[in-house]
C-alpha positions as CSV (number, residue, x, y, z in Angstrom):
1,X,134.2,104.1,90.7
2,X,131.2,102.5,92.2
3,X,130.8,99.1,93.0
4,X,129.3,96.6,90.3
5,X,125.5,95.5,91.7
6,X,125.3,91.9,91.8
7,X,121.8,89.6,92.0
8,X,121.1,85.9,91.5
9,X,118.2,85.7,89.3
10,X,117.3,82.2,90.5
11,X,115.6,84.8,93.6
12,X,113.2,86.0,91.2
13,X,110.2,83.6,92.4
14,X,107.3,86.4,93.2
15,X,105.1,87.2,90.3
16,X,104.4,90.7,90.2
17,X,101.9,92.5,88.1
18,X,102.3,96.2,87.2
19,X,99.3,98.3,86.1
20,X,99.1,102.1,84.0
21,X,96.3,104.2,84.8
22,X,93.9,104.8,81.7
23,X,91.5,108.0,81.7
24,X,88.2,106.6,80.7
25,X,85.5,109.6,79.5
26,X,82.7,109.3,82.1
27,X,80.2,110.6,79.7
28,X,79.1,113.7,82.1
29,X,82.9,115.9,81.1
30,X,84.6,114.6,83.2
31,X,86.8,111.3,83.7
32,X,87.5,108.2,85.9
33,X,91.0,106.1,85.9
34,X,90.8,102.5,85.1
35,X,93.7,100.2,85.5
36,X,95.3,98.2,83.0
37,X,97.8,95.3,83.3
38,X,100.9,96.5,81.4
39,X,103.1,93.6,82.7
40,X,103.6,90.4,84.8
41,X,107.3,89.5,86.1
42,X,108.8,87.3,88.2
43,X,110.8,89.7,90.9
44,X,112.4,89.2,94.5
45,X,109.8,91.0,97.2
46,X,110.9,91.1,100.5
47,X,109.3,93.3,103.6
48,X,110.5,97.0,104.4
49,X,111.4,96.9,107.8
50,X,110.9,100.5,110.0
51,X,112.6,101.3,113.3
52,X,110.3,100.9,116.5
53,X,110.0,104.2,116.8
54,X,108.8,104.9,113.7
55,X,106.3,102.0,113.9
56,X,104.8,103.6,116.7
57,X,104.3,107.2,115.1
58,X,102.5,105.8,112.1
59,X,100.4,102.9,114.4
60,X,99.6,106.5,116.6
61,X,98.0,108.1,112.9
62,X,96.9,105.0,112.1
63,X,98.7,104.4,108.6
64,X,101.2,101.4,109.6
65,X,101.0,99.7,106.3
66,X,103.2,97.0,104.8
67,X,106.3,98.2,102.4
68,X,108.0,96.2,100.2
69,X,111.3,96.2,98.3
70,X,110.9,94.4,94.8
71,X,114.0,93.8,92.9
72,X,113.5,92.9,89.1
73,X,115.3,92.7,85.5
74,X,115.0,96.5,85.1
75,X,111.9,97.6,82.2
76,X,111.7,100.3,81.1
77,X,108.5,103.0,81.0
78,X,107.5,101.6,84.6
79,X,107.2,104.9,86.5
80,X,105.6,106.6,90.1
81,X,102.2,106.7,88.4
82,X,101.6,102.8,88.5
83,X,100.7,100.4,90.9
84,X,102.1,96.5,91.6
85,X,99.7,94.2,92.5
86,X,101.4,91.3,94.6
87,X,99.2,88.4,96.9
88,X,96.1,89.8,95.9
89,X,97.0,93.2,97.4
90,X,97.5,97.1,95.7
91,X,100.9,98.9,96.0
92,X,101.6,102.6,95.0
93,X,104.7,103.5,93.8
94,X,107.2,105.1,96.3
95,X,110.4,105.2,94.5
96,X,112.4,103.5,91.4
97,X,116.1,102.8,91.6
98,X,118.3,101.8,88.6
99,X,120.5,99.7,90.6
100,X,123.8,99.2,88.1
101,X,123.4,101.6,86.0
102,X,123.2,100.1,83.3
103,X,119.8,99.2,82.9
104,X,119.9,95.4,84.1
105,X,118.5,95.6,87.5
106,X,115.4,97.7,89.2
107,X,114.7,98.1,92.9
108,X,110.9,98.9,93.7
109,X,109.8,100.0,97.0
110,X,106.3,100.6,97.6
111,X,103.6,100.8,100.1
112,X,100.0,99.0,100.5
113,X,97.2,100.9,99.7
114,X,98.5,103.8,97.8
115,X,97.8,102.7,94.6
116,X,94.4,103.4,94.2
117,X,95.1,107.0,93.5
């Protein structure tokens, strides 16, 4: 039996928007991807934090970027191909956990810059 997740929604206090990728016809056969706002929720955010040793690999190749674990009222359709734009800075999608089961609560972690793709 696993243990009941539990989250006071009064932390909710970071609005989040979550955007789809749209083909758009580029006239020339081919296509570009647009981005359009799907959604705009209040969520907890809170930094991802990564071991010291792992800091220093990425710093070394040059991709230390800022993760962040957003927990929300869970919605539905939100999936790996969207992006979160929080403080006026892009997130890609890195994974999406259900976190009770039954579909009240969402845990989003992401990482800066990876949602231009």
């Amino acid at each position: 039996m696993s243990a009941m997740f539990r989250f006071d929604s009064s932390k909710l206090r970071d609005l989040i928007k979550i955007d789809a990728p749209q083909p758009l016809d580029d006239g020339g056969g081919g296509y570009t991807t647009i981005w359009t706002e799907i959604l705009s929720v209040f969520a907890q955010v809170t930094t991802v934090r990564v071991g010291y040793s792992q800091e220093m690999e990425l710093a070394q190749q040059q991709q230390l970027r800022q993760m962040l674990r957003i927990i929300l009222r869970f919605q539905p359709g939100v999936d790996q191909t969207m992006r979160i734009r929080f403080n006026d800075l892009t997130f890609g999608i890195i994974s999406i956990t259900n976190l009770d089961n039954r579909h009240g609560w969402q845990e989003i972690i992401v990482c800066q810059g990876q949602g231009d793709r």
